[in-house]
PATOR-470113 format. One record per residue (C-alpha): residue number from 1; residue in three letters; x, z negated, y negated. Coordinates in Angstrom, 1 decimal, always signed. Each point is the difference from the previous one (the first is absolute). Last residue first. Layout:
REM residues N
+-----+-----+--------+--------+--------+
|   i |  aa |   east |     up |  north |
+-----+-----+--------+--------+--------+
| NUM | ala |      X |      Z |      Y |
...
+-----+-----+--------+--------+--------+
END
This chain:
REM residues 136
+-----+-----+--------+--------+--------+
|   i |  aa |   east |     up |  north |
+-----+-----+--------+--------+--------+
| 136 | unk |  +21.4 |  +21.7 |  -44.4 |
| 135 | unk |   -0.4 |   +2.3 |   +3.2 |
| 134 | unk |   +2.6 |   -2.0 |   +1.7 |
| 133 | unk |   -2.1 |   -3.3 |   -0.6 |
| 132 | unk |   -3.0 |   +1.5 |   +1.4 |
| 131 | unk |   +1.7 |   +1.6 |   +3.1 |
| 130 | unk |   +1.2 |   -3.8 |   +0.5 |
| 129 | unk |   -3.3 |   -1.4 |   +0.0 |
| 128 | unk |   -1.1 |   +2.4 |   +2.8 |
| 127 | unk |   +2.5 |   -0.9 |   +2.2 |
| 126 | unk |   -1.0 |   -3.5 |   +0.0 |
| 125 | unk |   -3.5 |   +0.6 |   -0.1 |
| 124 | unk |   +0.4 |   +2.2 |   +3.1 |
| 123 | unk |   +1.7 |   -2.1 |   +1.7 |
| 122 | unk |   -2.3 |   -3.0 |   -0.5 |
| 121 | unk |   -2.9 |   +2.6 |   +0.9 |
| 120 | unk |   +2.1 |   +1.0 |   +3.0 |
| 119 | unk |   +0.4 |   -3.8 |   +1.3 |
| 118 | unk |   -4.0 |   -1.0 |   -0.8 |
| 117 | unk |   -0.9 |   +3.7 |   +2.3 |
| 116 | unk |   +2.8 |   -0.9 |   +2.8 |
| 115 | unk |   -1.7 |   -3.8 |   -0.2 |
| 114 | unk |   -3.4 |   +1.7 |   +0.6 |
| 113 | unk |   +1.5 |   +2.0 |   +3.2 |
| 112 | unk |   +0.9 |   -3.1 |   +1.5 |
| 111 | unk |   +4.0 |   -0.1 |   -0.5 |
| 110 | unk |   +2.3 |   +0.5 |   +3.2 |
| 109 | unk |   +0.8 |   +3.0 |   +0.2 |
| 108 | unk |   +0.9 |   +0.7 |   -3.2 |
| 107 | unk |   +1.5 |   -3.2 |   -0.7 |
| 106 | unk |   +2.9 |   +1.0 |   +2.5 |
| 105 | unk |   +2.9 |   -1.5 |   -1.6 |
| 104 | unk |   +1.0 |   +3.6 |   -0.2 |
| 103 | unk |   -2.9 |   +1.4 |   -1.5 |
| 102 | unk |   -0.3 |   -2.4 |   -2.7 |
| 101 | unk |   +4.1 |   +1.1 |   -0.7 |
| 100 | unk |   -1.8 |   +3.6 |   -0.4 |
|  99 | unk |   -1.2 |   -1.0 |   -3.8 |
|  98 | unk |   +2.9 |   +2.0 |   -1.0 |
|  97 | unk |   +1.3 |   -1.3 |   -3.5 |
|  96 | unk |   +0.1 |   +3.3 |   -2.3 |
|  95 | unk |   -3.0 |   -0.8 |   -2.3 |
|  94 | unk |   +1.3 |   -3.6 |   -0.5 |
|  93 | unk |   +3.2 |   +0.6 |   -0.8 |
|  92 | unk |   -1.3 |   +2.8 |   -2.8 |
|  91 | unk |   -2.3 |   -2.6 |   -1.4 |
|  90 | unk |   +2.7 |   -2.6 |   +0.1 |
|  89 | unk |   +0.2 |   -2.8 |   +2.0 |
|  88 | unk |   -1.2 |   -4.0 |   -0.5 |
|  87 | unk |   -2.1 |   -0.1 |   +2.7 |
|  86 | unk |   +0.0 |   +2.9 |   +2.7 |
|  85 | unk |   +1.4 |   -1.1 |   +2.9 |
|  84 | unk |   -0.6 |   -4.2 |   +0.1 |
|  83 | unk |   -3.1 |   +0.9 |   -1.8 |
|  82 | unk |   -1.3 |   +2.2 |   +3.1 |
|  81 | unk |   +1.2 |   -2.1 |   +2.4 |
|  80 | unk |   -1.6 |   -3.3 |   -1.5 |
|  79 | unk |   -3.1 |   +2.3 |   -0.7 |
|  78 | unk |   +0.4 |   +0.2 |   +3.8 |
|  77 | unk |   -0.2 |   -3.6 |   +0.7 |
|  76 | unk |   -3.1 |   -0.8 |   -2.3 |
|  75 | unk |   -1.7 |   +2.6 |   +1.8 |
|  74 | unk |   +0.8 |   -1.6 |   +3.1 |
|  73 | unk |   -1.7 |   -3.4 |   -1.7 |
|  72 | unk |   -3.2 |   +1.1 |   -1.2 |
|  71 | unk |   -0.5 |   -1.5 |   -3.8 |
|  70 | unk |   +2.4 |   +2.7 |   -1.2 |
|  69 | unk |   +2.3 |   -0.2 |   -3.2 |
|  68 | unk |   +2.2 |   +2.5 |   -2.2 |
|  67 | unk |   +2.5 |   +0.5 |   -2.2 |
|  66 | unk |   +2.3 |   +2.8 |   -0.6 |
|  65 | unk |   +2.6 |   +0.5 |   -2.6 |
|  64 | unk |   +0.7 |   +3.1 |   -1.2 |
|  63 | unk |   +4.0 |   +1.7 |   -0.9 |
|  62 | unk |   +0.5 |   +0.7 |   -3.9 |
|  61 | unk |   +2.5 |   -2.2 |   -0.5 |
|  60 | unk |   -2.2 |   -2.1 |   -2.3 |
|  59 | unk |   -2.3 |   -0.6 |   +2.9 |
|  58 | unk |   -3.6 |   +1.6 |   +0.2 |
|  57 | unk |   -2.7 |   -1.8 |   +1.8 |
|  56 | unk |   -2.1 |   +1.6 |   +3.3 |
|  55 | unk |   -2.7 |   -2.7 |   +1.1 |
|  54 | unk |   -2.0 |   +0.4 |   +3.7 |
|  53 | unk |   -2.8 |   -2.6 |   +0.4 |
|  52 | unk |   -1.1 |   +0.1 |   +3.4 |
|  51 | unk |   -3.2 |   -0.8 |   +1.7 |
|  50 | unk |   -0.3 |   +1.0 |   +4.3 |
|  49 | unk |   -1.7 |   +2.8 |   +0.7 |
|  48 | unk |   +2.7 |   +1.9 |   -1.9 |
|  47 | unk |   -0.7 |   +3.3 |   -2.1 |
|  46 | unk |   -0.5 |   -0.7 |   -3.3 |
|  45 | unk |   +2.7 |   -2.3 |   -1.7 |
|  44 | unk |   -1.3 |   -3.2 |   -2.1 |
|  43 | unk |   +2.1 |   +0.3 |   -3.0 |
|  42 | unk |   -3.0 |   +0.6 |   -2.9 |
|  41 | unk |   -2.3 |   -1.7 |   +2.4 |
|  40 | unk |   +1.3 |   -3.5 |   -0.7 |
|  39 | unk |   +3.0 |   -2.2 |   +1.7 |
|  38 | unk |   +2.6 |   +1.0 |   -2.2 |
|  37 | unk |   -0.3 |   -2.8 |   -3.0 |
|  36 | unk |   +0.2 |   -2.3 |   +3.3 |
|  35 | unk |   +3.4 |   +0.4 |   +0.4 |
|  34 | unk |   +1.4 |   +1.2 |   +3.3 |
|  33 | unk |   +0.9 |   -2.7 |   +2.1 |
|  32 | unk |   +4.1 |   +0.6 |   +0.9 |
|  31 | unk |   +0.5 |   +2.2 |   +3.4 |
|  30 | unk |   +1.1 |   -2.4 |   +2.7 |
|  29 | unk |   -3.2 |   -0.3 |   +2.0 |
|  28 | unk |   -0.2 |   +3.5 |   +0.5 |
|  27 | unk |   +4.0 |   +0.2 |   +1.4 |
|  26 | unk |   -1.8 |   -2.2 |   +3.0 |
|  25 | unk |   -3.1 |   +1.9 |   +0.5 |
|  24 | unk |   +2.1 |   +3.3 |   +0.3 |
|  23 | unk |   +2.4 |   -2.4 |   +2.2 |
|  22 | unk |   -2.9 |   -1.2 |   +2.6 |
|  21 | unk |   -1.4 |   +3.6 |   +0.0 |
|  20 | unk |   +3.7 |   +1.0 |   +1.3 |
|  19 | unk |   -0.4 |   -3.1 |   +2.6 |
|  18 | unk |   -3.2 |   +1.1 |   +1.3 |
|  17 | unk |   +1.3 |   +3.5 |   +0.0 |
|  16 | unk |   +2.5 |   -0.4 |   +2.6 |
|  15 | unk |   +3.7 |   -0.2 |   +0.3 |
|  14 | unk |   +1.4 |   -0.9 |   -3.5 |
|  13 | unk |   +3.6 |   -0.2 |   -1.2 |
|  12 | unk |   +0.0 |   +4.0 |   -0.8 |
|  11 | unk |   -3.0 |   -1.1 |   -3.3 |
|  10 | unk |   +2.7 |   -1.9 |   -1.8 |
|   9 | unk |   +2.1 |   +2.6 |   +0.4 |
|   8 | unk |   -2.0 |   +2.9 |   -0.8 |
|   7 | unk |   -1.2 |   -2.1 |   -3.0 |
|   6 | unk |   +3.5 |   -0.5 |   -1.1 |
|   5 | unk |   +1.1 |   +3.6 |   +0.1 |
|   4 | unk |   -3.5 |   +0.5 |   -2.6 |
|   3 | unk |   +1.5 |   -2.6 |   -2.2 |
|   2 | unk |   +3.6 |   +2.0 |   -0.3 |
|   1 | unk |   -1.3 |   +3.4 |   -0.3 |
+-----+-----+--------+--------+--------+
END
């Protein structure tokens, strides 16, 4: 998958962790604000220490748009990742995309245990929103 192949890349360039932190924090600050009409406990996601509003919208072409918004700023980078994957695909896209690229750029190893717990709850939402649209 093209946007996956460009996270490998952009993540080769680096040496060391500081400066792979420095880019999570960096693609963060690009995401857009996400609307205040989102910021309420009806999209607040369970399962991060840190708050995040996670919001799954239908397109007319039947793929989901994800939005989403941290106030911690690694988080902030890896919903980047995560929408940068996963936004704006189908259900069926979705549910096939390995989640090993997170693996490869060596977030595994390198998350505190409670930022693995915030980054499976965001994948878990996103999987889990497309197992609802397929069922529909």
């Amino acid at each position: 998958m093209e946007e996956i192949d460009e996270i490998l890349n952009e993540f080769s360039f680096l040496d060391d962790w500081e400066d792979k932190y420095q880019h999570l924090i960096d693609l963060g600050k690009e995401l857009k604000p996400l609307d205040e009409k989102y910021k309420n406990e009806k999209y607040k996601l369970k399962g991060c220490q840190s708050t995040v509003y996670f919001v799954a919208e239908d397109n007319s072409d039947g793929s989901v748009r994800f939005l989403a918004n941290s106030d911690a700023f690694i988080v902030q980078g890896l919903i980047a990742l995560l929408l940068k994957v996963y936004s704006n695909k189908t259900p069926k896209k979705i549910l096939e995309t390995n989640t090993g690229f997170l693996q490869q750029i060596g977030l595994e190893s390198h998350l505190s245990p409670t930022r693995k717990n915030g980054l499976s709850a965001m994948l878990n939402k996103i999987k889990s929103e497309a197992h609802l649209r397929l069922k529909k």
